[in-house]
C-alpha positions in Angstrom: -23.2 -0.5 -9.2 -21.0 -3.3 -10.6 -17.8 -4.0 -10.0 -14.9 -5.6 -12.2 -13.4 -8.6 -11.0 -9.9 -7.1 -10.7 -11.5 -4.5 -8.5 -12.9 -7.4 -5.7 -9.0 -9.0 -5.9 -7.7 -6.1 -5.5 -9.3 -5.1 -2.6 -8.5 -8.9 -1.0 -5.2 -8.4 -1.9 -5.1 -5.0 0.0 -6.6 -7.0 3.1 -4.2 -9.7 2.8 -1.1 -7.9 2.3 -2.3 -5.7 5.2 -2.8 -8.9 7.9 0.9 -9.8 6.9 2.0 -6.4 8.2 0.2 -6.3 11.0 0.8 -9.7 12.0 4.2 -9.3 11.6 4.9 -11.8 9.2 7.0 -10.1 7.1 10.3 -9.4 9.4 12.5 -7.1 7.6 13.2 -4.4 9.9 13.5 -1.6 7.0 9.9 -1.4 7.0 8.2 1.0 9.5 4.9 1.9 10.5 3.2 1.3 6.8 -0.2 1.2 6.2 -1.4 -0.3 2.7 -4.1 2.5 0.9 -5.0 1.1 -2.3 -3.7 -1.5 -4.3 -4.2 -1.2 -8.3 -4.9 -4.9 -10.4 -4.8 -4.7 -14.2 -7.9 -6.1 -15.6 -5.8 -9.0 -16.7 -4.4 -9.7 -13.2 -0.9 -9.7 -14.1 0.6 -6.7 -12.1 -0.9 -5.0 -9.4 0.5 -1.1 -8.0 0.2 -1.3 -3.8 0.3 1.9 -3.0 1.2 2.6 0.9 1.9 5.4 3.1 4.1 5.5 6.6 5.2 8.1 8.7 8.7 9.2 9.2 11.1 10.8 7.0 11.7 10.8 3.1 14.8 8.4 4.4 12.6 5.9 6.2 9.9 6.0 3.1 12.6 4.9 1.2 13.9 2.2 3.5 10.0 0.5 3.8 9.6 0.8 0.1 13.1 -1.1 -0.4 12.4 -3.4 2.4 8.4 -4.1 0.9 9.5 -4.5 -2.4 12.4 -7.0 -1.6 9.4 -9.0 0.4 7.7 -9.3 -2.7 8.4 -12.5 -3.1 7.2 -14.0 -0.1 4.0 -11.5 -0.5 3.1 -13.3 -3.5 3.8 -16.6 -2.6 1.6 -16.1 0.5 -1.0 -15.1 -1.5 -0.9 -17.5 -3.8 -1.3 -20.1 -1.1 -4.1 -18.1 0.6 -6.3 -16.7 -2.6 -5.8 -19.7 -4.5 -5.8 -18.1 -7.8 -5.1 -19.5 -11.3 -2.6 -16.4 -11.5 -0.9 -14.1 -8.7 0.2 -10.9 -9.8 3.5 -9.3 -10.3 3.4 -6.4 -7.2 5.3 -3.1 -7.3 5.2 -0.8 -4.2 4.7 2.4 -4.8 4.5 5.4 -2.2 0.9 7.1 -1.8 1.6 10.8 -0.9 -2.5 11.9 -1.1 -2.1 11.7 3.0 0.9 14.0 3.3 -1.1 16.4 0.6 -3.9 16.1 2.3 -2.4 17.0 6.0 -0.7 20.1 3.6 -3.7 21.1 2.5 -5.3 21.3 5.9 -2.6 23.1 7.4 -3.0 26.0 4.4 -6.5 26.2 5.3 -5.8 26.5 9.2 -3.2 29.2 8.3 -6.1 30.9 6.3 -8.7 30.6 8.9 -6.5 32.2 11.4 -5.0 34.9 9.6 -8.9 36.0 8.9 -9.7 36.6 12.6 
């Protein structure tokens, strides 16, 4: 199985954007607990979609995309110094709900399960 090239810098990207959360490097104190799930590159590797999740409320979602997307900035400058790449995408956050669906989903099938015995 091959993979495209966007595909390999976009899961470097994902790492790298990750570290920076975890190391704390980005300090704006909008965004919570956020974990990074996927990040999207166009094939041309001009725009790439980071998707993330976090827990809390549809208030605090809103608050770490605000806060993530206003870090942009210094996101792509840091990895322009650390990926060294002859272009650094344009990022826009987006909000992965597939966990929250996914935690639904299971709670539906509990419901079911129990309502059988």
């Amino acid at each position: 199985m091959t993979y495209k090239r966007s595909d390999r810098i976009a899961d470097v990207i994902k790492e790298e954007i990750s570290t920076m959360l975890v190391m704390a490097e980005i300090k704006d104190p909008r965004i919570g607990f956020v974990t990074i799930t996927k990040v999207a590159l166009s094939d041309d590797l001009r725009s790439a979609k980071v998707f993330f999740s976090v827990m809390g409320t549809e208030e605090e979602r809103e608050n770490s995309r605000l806060g993530l997307q206003s870090a942009s900035g210094y996101i792509r400058h840091a990895l322009i110094k650390r990926l060294k790449l002859k272009r650094t995408p344009e990022i826009i956050f987006k909000y992965d709900d597939s966990i929250e669906y996914s935690s639904h989903i299971n709670e539906i099938l509990k419901g079911l399960k129990s309502s059988e015995q």
